[in-house]
C-alpha positions, 0 to 999 in steps of 0.5 A: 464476622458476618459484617466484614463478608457483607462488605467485600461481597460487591467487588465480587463480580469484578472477576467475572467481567475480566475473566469473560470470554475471549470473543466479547466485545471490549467496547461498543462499536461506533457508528462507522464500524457498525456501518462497515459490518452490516454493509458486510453481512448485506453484501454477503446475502447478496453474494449468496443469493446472486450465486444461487442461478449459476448454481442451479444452471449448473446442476441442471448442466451436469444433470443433462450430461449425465442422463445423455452421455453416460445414460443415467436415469433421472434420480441418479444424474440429479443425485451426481448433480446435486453431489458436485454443487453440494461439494460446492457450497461446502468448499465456499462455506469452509473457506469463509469460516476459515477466513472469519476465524482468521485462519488460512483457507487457500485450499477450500477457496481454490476448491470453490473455483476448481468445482465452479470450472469443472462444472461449467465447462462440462455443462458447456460441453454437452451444448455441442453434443448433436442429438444421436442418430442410428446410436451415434452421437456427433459434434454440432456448432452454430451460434446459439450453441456457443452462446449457450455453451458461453452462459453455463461457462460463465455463470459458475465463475461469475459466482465463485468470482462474487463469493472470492470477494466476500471471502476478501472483506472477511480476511481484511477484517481480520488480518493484522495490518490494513491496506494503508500499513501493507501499501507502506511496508512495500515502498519501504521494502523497496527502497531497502532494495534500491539502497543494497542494489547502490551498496553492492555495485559501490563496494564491487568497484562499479562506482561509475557506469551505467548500472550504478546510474540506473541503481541510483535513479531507482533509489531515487524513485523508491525515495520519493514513492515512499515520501509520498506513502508515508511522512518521512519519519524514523520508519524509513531509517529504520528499515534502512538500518536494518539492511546496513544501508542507512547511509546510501541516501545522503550518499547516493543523492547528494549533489553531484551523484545523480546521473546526468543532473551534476549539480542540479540534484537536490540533496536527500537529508535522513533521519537526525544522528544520535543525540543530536538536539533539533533547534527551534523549527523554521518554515518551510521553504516556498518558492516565489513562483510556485503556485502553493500556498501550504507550508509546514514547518519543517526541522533542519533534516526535513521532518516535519515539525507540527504545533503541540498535541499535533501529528499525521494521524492519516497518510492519505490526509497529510500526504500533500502538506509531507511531500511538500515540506520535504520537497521545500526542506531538500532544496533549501539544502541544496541552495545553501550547499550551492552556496557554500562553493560559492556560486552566484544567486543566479546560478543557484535560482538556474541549478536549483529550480527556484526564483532568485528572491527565494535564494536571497531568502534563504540565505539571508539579508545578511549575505555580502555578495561581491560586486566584482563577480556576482559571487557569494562568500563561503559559509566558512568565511561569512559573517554570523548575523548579529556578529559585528554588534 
């Protein structure tokens, strides 16, 4: 029986590791984090040391007001002093503890600022009391007096400033979304506004006008700000479904919607229906004579399609390359719904914006054009390529 207990006694451990405390690291930090943390601990020493001059400037301020205003004796204005920036640095120690412990501490910050604005306007305020005469006490103003009365002003909210952007770092290292993820969810939020303002005048009879105009123009801004935020993705749908305007976008800037545009606006594609299976990627639309030398491949609804195991990993780096892949797969839609109401390949290149190689390569080699008018052939009557084989 001894034998089998020797055995099964090493795993034992095991618990203790998954049981451990709560606030234990699960892995190391690497390089970068350890950097941002220290670089946190230097800017909160450097905060703490900076806010100590504003602080004794202060308590020596309200020191002197109480000795001269309200008479107190020297032991007694240093001990209300000293009671004011003590209720100080407890306010800023409080709201930094709440804000590492992930808590909100909204009332101890504001109490850092209150305390750091009474203090140093009262500190200011006894620069412009004359020295008394016959017992009586005048107001006297010249410039080093305001001077004087700028500093003990100042220097207090200088330091609740300083100890306000401490307090900053330590809540972003424990909010749950980061500044790249709040700046995303604020452009989808807005195009969710923009897509309910379209769908609320479209369904109130107000399909024409100025307003639905202007509604139409701010979703179209909103659109391109979240491109721009974020590679267009089931994220932009889904907000979209969310508030039951998925279908605005292809409806509120197809052809013809756009104010004052006709049929220069540029189609907006979203996301894939359901059980719809994307074919095999072409390349992104480039035109002749732009200036851009990156393409991507982009699906039939403008997602961006990349190599196998690839993926945007970071807005910031893939921004440029998403927005252009956009950019190209809107306006080879927009050639070819142009070119299925048959319109010549000049008009097009006009409408659209783009050289007129660029619309003869999009719509193939294989397109007839007619000799008499310049016109091409509606897609519905167009021959598929490989057809007459």
């Amino acid at each position: 029986m001894s034998t089998p207990a020797t055995t099964h006694a090493p795993p034992a451990p095991a618990p203790a590791a998954v049981t451990a405390p709560a606030g234990a690291p699960a892995a190391p930090l690497s390089p970068a984090e350890q950097a941002a943390r220290r670089a946190r601990q230097h800017a909160t020493v450097v905060a703490s040391l900076a806010a100590v001059v504003p602080t004794l400037l202060a308590a020596q301020g309200m020191a002197s007001v109480a000795m001269d205003v309200l008479g107190f004796t020297l032991v007694a204005a240093v001990g209300l002093a000293g009671f004011l920036e003590l209720a100080l640095v407890s306010s800023a120690l409080l709201a930094r503890a709440s804000a590492l412990a992930g808590r909100p501490g909204g009332a101890d910050a504001a109490a850092v600022w209150a305390v750091s604005a009474v203090s140093g306007l009262l500190a200011g305020t006894h620069e412009f009391v004359g020295p008394e005469v016959d017992g009586v006490r005048s107001w006297e103003s010249d410039p080093s007096t305001l001077l004087a009365a700028g500093v003990r002003v100042v220097a207090p909210l200088v330091a609740a400033w300083l100890w306000e952007r401490v307090l900053t770092a330590a809540r972003r290292e424990h909010a749950d979304r980061t500044l790249v993820e709040v700046r995303r969810d604020r452009r989808l939020l807005a195009v969710a506004r923009a897509a309910l303002v379209v769908r609320r005048l479209e369904e109130s009879g107000h399909a024409q006008g100025r307003r639905i105009r202007w509604a139409r123009r701010r979703l179209d801004r909103a659109h391109v700000a979240a491109l721009r935020a974020v590679p267009p993705g089931a994220d932009l749908p889904t907000v979209l479904a969310a508030v039951g305007a998925v279908d605005l976008l292809p409806t509120a800037t197809g052809l013809g919607r756009f104010p004052g545009s006709g049929a220069h606006a540029l189609p907006v594609e979203t996301a894939p229906p359901a059980g719809w299976r994307a074919p095999a990627p072409e390349t992104a639309l480039v035109d002749d004579g732009a200036e851009i030398t990156d393409t991507r491949h982009v699906g039939a609804f403008g997602s961006p399609v990349g190599p196998v195991g690839a993926g945007f990993t970071d807005t910031h780096t893939a921004q440029r390359p998403v927005v252009r892949a956009a950019e190209g797969a809107i306006r080879e839609a927009a050639i070819r719904q142009l070119a299925a109401s048959g319109l010549s390949q000049r008009s097009i290149a006009a409408r659209v914006g783009v050289s007129k190689s660029t619309v003869a390569r999009v719509l193939g080699a294989a397109v007839e054009v007619s000799q008499e008018t310049g016109a091409l052939p509606l897609l519905a009557h167009r021959v598929p390529a490989g057809a007459e084989r």
